[in-house]
VONUZA-646732 format. One record per atom (N, C-alpha, C, O): x, y, z. Coordinates in steps of 0.001 Angstrom, whole numbers, plus 500000, padded with zeros to 6 digits. Layout:
% residues N
XYZ/...
***
This chain:
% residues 376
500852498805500000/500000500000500000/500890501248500000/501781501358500843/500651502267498997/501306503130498813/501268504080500422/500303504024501184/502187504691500619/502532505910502271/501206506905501999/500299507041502820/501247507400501035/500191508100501038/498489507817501276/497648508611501697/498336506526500886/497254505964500938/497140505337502631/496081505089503206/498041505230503004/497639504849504934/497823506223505161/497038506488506071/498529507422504783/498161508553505622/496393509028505348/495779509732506151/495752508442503985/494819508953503205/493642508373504588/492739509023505114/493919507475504767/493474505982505723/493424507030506745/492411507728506800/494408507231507577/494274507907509117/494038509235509021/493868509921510028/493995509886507400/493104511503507987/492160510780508101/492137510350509255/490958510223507227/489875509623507244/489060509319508538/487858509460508766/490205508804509412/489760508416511254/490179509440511933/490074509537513156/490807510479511006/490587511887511832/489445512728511651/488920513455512495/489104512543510405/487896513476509710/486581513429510382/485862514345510781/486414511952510417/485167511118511278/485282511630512740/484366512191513340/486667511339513303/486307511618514781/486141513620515030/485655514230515983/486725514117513829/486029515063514103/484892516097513752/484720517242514172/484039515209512693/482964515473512713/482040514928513793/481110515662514128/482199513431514541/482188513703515995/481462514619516838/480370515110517124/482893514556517107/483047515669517887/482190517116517972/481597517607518933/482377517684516386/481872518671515888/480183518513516373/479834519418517131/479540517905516173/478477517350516156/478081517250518120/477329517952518797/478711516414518398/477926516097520191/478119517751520462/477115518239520980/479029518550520255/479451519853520770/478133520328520350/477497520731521323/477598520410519415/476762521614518272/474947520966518958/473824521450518820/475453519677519702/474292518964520691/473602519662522470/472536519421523037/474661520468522843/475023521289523800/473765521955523740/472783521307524102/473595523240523312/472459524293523032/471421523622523416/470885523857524500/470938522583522486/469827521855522096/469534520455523590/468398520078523879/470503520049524135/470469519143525449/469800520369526471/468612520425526787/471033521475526964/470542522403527664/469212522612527436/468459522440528395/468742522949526372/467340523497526561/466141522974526625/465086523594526759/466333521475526501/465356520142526782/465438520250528299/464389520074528918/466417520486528890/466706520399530518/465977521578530830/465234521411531797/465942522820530283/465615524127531225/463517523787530809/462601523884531625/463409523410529327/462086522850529326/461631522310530119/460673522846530675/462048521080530542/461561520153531758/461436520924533091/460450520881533826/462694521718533330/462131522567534604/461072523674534464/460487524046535482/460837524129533479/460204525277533058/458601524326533289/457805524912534022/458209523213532830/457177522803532915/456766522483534316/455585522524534660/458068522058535390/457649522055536950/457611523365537869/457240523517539033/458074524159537024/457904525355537858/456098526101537707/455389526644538554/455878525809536306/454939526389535812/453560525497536378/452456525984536134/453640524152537154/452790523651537366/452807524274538980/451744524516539553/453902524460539519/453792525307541145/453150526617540914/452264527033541660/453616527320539820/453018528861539464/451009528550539538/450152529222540112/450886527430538798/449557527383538875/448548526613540361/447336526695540562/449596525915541172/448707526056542305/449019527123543471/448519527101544595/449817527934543046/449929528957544205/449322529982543825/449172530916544612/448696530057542168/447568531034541997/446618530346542211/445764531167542546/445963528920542264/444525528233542562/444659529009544458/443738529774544744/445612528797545429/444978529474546287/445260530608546257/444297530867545537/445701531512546383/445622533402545790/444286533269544971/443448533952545560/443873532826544139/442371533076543726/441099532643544875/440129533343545166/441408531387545367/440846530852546646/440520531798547897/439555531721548657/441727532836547911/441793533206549240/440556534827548955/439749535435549658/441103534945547432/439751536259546964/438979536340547185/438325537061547938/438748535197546234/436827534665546251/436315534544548197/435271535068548583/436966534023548864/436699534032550387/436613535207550740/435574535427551363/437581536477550545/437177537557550953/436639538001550525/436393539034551148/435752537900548999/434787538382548992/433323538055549238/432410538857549038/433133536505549801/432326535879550034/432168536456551201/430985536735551394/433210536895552479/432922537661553821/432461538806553146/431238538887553266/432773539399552719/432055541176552062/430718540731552148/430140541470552946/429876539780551654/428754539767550595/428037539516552090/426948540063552266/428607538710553172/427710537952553975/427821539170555312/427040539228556262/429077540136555055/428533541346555912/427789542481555634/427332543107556590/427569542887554432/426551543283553261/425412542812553997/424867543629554739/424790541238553907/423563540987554016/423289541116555597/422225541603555981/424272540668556514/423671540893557891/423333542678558166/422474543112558934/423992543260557562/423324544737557673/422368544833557260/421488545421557889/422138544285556010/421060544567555225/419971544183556575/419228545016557094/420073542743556988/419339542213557765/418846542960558844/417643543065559081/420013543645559711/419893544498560789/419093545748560604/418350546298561417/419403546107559314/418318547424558913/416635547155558719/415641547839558963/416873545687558106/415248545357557760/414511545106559655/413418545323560178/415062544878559853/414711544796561779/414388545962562309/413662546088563296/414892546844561704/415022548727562233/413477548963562102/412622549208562953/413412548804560743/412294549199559794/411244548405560693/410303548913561303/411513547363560661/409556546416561131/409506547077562794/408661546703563606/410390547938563053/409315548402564396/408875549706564216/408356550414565079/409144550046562856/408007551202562814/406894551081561817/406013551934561930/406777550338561019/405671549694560239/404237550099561115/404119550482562279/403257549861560106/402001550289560723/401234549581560139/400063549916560314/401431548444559296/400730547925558639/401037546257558867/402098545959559415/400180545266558477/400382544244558300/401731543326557105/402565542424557187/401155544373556011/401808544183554928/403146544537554652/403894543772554043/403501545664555067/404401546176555435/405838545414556487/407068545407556439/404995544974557173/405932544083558181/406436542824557821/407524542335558123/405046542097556782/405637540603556171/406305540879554966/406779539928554344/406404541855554598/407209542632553281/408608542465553938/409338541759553243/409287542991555274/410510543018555703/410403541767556361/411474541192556166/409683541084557014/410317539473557081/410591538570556297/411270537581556573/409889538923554823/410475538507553656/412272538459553211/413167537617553143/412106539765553008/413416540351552693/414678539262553619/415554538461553293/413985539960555217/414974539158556070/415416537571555644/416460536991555349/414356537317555756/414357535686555019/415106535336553859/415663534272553589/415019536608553088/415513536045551605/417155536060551895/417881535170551453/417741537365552826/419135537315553178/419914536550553705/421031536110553432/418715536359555039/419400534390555484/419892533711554741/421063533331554708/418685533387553770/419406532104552568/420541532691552096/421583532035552119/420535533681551720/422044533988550950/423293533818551873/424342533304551484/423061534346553260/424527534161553822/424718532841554293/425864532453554523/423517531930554505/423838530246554672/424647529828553075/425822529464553043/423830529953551892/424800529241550792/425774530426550754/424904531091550193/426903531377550854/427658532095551142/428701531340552096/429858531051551789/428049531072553336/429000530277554089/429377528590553456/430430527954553501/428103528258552912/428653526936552560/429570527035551291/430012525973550852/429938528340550589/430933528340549783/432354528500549932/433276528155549194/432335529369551551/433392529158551730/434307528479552763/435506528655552975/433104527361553557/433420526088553872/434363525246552824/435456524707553001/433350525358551430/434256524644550679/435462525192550191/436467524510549990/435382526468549986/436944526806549962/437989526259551090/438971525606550740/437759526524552314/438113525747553147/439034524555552811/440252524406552902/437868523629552324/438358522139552453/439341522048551172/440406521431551148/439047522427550627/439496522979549250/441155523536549345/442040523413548498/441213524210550751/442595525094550881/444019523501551724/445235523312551758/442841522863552172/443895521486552320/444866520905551132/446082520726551208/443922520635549907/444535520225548965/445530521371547929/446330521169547015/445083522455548512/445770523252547438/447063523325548419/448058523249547698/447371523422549550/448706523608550167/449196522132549711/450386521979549435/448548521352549653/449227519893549676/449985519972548320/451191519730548369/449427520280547105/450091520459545878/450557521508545608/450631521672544390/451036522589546385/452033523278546218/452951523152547355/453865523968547477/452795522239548160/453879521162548438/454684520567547894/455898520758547822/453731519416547263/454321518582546045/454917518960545600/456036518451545652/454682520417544603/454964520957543316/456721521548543981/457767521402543347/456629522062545075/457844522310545386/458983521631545923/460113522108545815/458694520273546638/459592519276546373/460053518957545189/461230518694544944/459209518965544463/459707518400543191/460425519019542447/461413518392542066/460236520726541830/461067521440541646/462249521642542322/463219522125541739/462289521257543750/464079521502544281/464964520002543545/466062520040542991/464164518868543740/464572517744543008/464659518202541758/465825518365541399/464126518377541238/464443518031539790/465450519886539300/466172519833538304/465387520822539822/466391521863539983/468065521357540233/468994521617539469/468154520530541582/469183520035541940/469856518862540791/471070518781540603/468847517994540081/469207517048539441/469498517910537917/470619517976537413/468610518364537484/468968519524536540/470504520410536074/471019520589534970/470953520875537596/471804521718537652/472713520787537358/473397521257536449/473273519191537777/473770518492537792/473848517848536339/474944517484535913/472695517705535576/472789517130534487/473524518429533216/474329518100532345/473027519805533405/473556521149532784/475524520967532881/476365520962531982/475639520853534219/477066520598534420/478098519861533731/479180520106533199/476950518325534055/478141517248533019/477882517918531964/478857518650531794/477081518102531105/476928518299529772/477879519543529295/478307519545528141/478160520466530086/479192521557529897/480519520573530077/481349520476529173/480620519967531132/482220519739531231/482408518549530372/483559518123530463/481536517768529442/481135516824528628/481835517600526683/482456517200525699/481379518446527028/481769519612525688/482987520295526241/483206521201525436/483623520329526902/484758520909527306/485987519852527026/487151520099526711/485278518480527267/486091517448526833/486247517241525562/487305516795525117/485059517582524696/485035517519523669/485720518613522623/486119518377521482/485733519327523027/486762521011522633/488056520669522568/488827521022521677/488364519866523656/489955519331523928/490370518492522988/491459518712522457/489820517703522713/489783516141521976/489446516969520449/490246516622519581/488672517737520094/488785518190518960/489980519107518312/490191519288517113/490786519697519555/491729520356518844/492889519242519004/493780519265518155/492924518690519584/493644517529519352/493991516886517867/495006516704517195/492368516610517719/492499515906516074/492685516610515212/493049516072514166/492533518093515220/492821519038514249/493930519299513713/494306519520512562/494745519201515431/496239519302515285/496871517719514223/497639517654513263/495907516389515179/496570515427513889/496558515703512378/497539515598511642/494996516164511918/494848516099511024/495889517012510003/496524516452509110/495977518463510247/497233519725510170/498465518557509834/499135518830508838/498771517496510443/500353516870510409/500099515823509432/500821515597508460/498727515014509829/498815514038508270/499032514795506866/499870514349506083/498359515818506579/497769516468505633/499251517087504902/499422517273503698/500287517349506062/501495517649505560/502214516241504647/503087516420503798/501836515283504896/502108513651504319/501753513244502893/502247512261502341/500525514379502122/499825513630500993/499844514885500366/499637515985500877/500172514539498953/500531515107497542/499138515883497739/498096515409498191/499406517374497229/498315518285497575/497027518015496239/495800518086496313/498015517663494970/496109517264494322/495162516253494712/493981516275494364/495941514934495790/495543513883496142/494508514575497398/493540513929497801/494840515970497962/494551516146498921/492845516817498826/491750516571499332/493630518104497533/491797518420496764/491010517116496532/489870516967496973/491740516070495739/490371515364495396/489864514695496989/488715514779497424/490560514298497414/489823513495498994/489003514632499389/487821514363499176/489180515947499944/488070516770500287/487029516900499593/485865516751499965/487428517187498546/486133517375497473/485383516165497135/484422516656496541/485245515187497132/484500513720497249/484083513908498822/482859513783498864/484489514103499848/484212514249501469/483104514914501636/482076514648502259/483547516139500780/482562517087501496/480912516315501142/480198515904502057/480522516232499699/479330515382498686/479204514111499431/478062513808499775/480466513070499838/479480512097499970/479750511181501479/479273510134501916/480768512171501994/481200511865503410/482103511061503940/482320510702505097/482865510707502370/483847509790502922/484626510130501826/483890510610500965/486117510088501370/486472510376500434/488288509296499523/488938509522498502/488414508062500774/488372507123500578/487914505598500820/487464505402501949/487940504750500165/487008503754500063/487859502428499679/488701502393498781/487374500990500787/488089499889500406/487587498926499132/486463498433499036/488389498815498432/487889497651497292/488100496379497763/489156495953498230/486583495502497566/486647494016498161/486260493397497008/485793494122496130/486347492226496808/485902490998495975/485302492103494476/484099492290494292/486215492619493701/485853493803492719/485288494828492842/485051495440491800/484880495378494043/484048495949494599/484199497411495367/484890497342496384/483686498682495060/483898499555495815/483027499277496564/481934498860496181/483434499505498111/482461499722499263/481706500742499568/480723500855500301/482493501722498688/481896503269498747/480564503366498490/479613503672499208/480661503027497246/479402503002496574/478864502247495813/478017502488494953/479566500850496241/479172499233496191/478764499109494329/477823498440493901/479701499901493478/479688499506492398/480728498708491621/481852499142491873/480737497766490824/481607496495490361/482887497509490078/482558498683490248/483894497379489792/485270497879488799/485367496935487659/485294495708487577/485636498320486425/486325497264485504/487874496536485952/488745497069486639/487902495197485347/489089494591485792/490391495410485541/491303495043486282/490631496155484914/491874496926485137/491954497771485792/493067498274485938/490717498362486547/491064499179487559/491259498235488633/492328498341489234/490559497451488957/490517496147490096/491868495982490062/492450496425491052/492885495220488789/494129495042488747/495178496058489810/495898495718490748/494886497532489162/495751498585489462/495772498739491200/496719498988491947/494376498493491488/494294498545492932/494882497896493981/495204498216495125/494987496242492867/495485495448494038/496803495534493806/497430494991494715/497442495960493023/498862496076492727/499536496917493907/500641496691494400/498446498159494336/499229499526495032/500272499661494405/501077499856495316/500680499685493725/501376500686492422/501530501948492275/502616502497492092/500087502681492371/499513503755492294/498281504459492643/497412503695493062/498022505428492603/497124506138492959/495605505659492174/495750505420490975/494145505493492731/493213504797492004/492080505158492280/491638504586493277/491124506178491619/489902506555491680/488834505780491044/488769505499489847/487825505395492163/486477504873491010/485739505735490386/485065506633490891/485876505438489155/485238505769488281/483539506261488641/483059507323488246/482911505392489339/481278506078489651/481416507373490806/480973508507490627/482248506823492194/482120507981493392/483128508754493356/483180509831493950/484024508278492657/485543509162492218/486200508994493988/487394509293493992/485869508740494893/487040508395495599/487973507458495565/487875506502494794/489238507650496592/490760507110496537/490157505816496672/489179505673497406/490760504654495891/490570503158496530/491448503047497112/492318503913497209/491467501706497781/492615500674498207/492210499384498319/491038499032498452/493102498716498272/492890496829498473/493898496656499845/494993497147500117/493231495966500382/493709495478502196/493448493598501408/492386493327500847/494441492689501516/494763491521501387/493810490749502454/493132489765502159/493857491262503554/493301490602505102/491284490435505170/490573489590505713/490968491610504386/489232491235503840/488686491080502928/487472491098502724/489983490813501895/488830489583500634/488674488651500758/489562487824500966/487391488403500671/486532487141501041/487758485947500075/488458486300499126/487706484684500620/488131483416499696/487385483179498203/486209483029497872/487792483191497968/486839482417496528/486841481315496590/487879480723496883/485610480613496320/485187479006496681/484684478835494712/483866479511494089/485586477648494207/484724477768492912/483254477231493391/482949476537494360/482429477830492318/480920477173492210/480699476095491800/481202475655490766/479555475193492863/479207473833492104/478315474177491072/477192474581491373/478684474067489813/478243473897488768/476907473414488666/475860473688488079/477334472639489419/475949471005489315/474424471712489962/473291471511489524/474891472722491314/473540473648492011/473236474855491392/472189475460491626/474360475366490368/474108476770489933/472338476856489106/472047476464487976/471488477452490064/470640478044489907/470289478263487917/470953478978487166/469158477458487549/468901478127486140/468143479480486038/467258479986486727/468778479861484985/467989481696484993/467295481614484129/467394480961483090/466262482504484616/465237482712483924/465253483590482173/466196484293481810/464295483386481517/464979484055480223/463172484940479906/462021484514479817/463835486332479827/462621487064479693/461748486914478050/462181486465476989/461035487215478228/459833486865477018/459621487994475923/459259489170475870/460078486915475023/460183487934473781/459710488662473281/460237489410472457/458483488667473651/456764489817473373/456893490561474441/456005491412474492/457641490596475330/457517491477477123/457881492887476112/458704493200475252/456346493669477035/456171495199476110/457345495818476668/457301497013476375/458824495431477629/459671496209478204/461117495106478145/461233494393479141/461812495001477435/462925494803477615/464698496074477862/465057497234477660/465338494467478528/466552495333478799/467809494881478070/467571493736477687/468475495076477867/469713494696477200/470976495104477580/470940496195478149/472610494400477423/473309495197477925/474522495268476092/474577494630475041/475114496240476612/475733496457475314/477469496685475564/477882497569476314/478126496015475030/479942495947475340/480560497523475265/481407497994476024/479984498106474287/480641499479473617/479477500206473054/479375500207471827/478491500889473834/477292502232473003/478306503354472988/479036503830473857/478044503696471320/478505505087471016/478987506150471570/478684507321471798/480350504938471815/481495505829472251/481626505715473956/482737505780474480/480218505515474873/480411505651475783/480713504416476622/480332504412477793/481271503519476195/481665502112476962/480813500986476817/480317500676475734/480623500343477915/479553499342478460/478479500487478645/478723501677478843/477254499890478543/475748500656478846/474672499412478722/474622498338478124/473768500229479705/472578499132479708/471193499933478733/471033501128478981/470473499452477932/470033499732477391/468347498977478034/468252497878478580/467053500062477724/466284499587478272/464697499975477144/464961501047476598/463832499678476856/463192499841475967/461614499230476208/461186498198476724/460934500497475515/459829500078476363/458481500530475100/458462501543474401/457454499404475134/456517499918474094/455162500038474710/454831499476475754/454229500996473812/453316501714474589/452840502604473998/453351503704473790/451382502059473527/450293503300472830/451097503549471204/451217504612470595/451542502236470818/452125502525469241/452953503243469061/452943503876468006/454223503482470213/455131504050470125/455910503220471396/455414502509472269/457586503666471104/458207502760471692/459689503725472622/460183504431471742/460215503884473523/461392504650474170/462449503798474615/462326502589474812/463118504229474713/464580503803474624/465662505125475592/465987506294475381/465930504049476745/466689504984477759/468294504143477752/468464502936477575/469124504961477945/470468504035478082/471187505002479385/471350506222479402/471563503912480511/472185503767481849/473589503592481896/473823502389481788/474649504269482012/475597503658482928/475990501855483139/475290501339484010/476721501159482644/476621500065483022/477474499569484708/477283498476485240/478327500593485246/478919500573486091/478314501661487412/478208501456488621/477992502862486572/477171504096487647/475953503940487737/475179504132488675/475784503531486577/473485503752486644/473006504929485976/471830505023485623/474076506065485735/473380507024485434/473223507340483758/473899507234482735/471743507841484223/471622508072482667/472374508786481509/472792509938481623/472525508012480359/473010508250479030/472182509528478399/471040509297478002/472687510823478291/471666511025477142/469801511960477680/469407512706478577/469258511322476534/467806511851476780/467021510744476202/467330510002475269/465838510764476998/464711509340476379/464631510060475196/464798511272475062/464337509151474259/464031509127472939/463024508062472937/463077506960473485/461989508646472138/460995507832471809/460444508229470401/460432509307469808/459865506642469983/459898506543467850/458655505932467935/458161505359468907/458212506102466862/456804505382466122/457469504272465890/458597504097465431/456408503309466366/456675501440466335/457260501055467614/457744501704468540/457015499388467326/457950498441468119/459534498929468461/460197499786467876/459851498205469445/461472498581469659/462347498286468543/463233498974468037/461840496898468203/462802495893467626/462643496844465987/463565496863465171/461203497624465750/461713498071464161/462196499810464422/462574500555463518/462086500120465625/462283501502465980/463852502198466308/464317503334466408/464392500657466414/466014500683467122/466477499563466867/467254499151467729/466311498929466050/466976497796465527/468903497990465099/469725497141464755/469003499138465274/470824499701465314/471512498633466554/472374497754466541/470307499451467970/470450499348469054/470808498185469187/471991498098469515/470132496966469037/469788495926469606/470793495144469221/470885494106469876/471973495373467949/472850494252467308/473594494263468611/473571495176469437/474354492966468702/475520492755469074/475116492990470645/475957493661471244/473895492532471498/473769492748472237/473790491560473388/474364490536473018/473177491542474909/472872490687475455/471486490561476355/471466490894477540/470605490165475821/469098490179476399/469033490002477888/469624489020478337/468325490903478837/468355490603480129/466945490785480910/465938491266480391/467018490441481897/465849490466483034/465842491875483286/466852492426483723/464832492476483055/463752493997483896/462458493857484218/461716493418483339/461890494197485548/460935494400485905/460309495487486099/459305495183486743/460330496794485872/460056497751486411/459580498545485779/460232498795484766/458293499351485954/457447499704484822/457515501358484923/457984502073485808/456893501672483727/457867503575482885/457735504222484459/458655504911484900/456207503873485473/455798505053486232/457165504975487108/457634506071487417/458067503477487674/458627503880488405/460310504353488323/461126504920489050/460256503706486895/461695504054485591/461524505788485951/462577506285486349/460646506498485882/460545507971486081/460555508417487655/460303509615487787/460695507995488387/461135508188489750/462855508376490049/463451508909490985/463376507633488715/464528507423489057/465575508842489086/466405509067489967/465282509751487831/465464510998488058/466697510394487152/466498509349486531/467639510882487097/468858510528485941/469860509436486626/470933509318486035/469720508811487511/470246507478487705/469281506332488479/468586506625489452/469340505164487974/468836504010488446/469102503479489498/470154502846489411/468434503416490895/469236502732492146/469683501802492118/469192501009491316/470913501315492993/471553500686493299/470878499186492920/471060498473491934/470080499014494031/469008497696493408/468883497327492396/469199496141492292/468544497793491492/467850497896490008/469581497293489378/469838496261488758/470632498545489899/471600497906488757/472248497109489293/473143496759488523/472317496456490495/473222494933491030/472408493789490832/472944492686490945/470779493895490460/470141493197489675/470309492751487967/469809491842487305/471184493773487662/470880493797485960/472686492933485983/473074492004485275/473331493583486911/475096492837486920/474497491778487472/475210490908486973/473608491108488226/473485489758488671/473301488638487007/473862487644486545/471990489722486533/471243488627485543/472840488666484469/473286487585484082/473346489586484202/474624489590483029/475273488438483311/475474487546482488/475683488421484695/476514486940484976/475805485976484805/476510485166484202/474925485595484949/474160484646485172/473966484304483105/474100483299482406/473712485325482908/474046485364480849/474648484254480441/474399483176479901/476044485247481138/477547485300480354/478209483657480895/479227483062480542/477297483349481729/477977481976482162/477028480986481736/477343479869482145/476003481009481072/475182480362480516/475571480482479090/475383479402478531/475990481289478377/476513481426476904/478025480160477079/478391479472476126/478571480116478220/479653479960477995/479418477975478645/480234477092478381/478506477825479231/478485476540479922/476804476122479401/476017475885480318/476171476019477665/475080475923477505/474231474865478244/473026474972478468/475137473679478643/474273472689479027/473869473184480248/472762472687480458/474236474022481319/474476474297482567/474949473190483409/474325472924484436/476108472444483036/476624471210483976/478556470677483370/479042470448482262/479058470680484636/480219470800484276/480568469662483588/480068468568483851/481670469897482428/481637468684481684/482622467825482121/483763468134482467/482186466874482092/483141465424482859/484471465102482093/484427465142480863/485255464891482508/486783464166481786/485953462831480726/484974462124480964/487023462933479313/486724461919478468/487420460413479280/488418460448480000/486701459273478987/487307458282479724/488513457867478662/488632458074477454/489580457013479889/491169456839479188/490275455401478333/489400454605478674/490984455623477238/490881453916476597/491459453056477407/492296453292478278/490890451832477029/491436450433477505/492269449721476820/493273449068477105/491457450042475471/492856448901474456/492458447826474337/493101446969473731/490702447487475165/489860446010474584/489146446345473448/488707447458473155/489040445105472704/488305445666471662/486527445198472054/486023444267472682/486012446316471360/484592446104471746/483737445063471400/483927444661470252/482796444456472061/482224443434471657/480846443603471169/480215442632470752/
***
């Protein structure tokens, strides 16, 4: 492995730990203020029973107003019936009297119940204030770590900054633009190659880039995510040959299917491409993909007729494959095909290309040695 490519390696576990970092820090603000919320909601539940009695204690004093109001009232209507001269007159003010009674009996029985009423309201602004010193005290405590939690983290970040400053002095400065610039887009900006394979962005390599990689020779970008590769010896899987004898038969799509796919060695100019074609309402389109990225070739084009008389250019020299996927969700895709879609279309190719090459699908047995009897 080239020096540059393990320094490429340990900015990488610098970059990470300090985006990190960057990150739990930028968590601070947002922790704190979930904490001052939570107290803010126990304080605000004490605010509201220490106004239930402050309103309690009103309404009582004004319930005494109303019931010394009526005993005057009462005392005056008493004044009056000893100078009356009439019958009527007199049961007119024992009325009255009467009617005031009732009021200062339900008067008092209202603020009996305030009363009973003033038990429970001290009791929960009791509560309410235990609980706020608890959860204040536990609060203040949780605010704390979380400061001296980011203080650790401040430390530990200039730390890695400082590593990163010293790797960065280690790697050829265009090697250095392209790793940032792939970083910044897709968050990583090198990537291990396994069993042909970027991990980056889990698309196949052509075999000469695969070659170059495992050589470490040199410097090696994939072609789809454009980040640095490398090959590590210690996690490619073994290769086990295949039993022949279990290999799975593939399916072969149907020659009338209103949607075929195809793959093509060399489209015009632009390499390998997958070609995909689709008929519909007496007219027929034709999209071409990336055979390694996915992304689209070009612009749909669509012709009067069948595929086969609409693009019959297209179709020479090709290899017929498995697609399932119909125009509404082909148009979701936006100018590249997901991942799915195209480790499906590299599945069915192999599955082709090893059926072109092994028609019977069964490995062929050694010819037997002669004997040298003659047959009978």
């Amino acid at each position: 492995m080239l020096p540059e490519i393990e320094n490429l390696l340990r900015l990488q576990e610098a970059d990470k730990e300090i985006r990190r970092l960057q990150d739990e820090i930028a968590e601070l603000p947002k922790r704190v203020a979930a904490i001052e919320h939570k107290l803010a909601g126990t304080k605000a539940q004490l605010e509201k029973a220490q106004s239930a009695i402050k309103a309690d204690d009103v309404a009582r004093r004004k319930h005494d107003t109303t019931i010394a109001d009526l005993r005057g009232k009462i005392s005056k209507y008493r004044d009056q019936s000893l100078e009356v001269k009439t019958n009527e007159q007199y049961k007119a003010l024992l009325h009255e009297i009467q009617f005031a009674e009732k009021d200062i009996a339900a008067t008092e029985d209202k603020i009996l119940e305030l009363m009973l009423m003033a038990d429970t309201r001290e009791k929960e602004v009791k509560a309410a204030q235990a609980e706020l010193k608890a959860e204040t005290a536990e609060i203040e405590k949780e605010k704390a770590e979380a400061h001296q939690r980011t203080a650790e983290d401040e430390k530990e970040l200039t730390e890695w900054r400082a590593k990163r400053d010293q790797l960065r002095s280690g790697i050829n400065e265009d090697l250095m633009r392209q790793y940032e610039r792939v970083s910044k887009f897709r968050g990583s900006g090198i990537a291990e190659v396994r069993d042909q394979k970027c991990m980056g962005c889990q698309v196949i390599l052509r075999p000469q880039t695969y070659n170059d990689v495992r050589t470490g020779q040199q410097t090696v970008f994939c072609d789809s995510c454009q980040r640095v590769l490398y090959f590590n010896p210690a996690n490619e899987e073994q290769k086990v040959e295949p039993d022949r004898h279990k290999r799975p038969k593939r399916h072969h799509p149907k020659i009338d299917a209103p949607q075929a796919w195809y793959y093509r060695e060399d489209y015009a100019g632009d390499g390998e491409a997958l070609l995909c074609f689709a008929n519909g309402g007496g007219q027929s389109s034709r999209r071409v993909f990336d055979m390694h990225t996915g992304r689209l070739l070009g612009d749909i084009i669509i012709r009067e007729g069948d595929f086969r008389n609409a693009f019959p250019e297209d179709i020479t020299g090709t290899i017929r494959l498995n697609g399932h996927w119909s125009e509404e969700e082909m148009e979701t895709w936006g100018t590249e095909m997901p991942m799915v879609a195209l480790d499906s279309l590299h599945a069915d190719l192999d599955a082709a290309r090893y059926e072109m090459t092994h028609p019977s699908g069964k490995v062929k047995q050694p010819a037997a040695v002669p004997t040298g009897q003659v047959a009978s």
